[in-house]
C-alpha positions as CSV (number, residue, x, y, z in Angstrom):
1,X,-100.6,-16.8,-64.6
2,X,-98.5,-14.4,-66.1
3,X,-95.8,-12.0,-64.0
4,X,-95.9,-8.6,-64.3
5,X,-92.2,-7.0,-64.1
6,X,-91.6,-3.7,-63.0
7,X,-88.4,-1.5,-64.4
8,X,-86.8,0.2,-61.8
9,X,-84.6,1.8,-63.3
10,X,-84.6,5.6,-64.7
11,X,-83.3,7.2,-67.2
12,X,-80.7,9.9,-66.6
13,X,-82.9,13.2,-67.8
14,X,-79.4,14.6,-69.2
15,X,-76.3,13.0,-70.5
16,X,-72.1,13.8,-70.2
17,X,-69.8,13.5,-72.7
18,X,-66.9,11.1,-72.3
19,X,-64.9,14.5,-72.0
20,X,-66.8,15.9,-69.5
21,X,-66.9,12.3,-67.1
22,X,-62.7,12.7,-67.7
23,X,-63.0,16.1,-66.4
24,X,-65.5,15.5,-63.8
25,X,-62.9,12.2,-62.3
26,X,-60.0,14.4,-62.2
27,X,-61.1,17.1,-60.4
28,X,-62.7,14.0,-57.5
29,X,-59.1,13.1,-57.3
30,X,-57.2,16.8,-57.2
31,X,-59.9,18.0,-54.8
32,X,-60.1,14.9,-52.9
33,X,-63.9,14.4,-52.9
34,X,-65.0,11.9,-50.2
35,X,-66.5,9.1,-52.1
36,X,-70.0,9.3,-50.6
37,X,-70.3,12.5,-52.6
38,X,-72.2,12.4,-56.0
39,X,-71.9,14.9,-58.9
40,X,-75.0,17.4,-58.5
41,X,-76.9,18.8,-61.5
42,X,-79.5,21.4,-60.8
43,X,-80.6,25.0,-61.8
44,X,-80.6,28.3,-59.7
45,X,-82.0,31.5,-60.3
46,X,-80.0,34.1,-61.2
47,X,-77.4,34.6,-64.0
48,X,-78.0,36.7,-67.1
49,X,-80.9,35.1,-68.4
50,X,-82.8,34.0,-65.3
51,X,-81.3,30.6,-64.6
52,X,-77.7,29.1,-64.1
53,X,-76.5,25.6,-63.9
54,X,-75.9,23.8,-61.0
55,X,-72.5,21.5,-61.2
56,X,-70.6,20.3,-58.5
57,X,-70.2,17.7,-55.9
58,X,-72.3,17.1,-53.1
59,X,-74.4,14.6,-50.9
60,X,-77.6,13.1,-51.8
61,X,-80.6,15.1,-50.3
62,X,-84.5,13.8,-49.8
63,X,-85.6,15.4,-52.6
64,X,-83.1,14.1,-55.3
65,X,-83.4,11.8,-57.9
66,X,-79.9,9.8,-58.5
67,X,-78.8,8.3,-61.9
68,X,-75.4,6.4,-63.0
69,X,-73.8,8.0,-66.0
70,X,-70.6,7.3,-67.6
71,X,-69.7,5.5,-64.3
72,X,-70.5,8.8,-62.0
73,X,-73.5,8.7,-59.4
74,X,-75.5,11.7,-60.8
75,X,-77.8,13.9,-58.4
76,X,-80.5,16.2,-59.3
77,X,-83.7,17.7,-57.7
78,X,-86.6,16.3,-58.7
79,X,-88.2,19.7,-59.2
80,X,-85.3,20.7,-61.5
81,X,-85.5,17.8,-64.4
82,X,-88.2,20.1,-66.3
83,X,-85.6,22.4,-67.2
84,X,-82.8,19.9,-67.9
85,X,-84.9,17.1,-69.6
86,X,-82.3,16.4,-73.2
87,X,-79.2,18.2,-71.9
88,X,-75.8,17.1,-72.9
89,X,-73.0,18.8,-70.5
90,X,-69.3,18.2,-72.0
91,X,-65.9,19.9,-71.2
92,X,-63.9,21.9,-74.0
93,X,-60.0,22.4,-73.8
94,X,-59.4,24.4,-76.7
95,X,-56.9,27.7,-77.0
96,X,-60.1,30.2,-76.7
97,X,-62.4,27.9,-74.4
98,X,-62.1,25.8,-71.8
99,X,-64.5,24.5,-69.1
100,X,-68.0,22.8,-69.1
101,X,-70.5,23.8,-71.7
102,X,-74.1,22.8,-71.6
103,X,-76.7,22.1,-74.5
104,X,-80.0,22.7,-73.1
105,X,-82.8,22.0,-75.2
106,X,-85.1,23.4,-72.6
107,X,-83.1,26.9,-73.0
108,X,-84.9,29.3,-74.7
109,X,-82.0,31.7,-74.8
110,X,-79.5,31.8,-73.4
111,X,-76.6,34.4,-72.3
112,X,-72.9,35.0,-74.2
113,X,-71.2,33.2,-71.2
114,X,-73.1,29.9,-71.5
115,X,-73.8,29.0,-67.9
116,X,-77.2,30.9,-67.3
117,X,-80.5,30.5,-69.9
118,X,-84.3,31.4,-69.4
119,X,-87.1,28.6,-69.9
């Protein structure tokens, strides 16, 4: 008799640069996030194009899925993966930009700031 086994575990929909995890641990420890908090990825509407990105900290709700990447525990709504699926969020510290930046392949355009994009 053969044994079936089942994978449980899920791919993170998205991905984060090693620059954005630094980022993302340093501000934990200057803001002093309580450890039971996990990094939340989501959409809202709103912005320029129709959407903006979700990023922050924040406790696990019913209707998230949770994902381990580059060592952070990663929330998002399930209802919200569809319009996240492939996207890579890093951190830039350059002289002309600095702060997160995300490459949504889901984002049919998107606005000149970066942080809102329609579907």
């Amino acid at each position: 008799m053969e044994m079936m086994l089942e994978n449980t575990a899920t791919m993170a929909p998205v991905s984060l640069t090693e620059g954005a995890v630094e980022q993302l641990n340093l501000i934990r420890k200057q803001e002093n996030i309580p450890a039971d908090y996990c990094l939340r990825l989501g959409v809202k509407g709103g912005g320029c194009s129709g959407f903006s990105y979700v990023l922050g900290f924040d406790q696990a709700q019913d209707n998230d899925d949770t994902f381990e990447i580059g060592g952070l525990r990663v929330v998002m709504n399930k209802a919200h993966a569809i319009y996240l699926l492939g996207m890579e969020v890093d951190f830039h510290n350059g002289l002309d930009n600095r702060g997160f930046t995300f490459d949504n392949p889901n984002a049919k355009s998107t606005c000149g700031c970066g942080t809102s994009f329609s579907a």
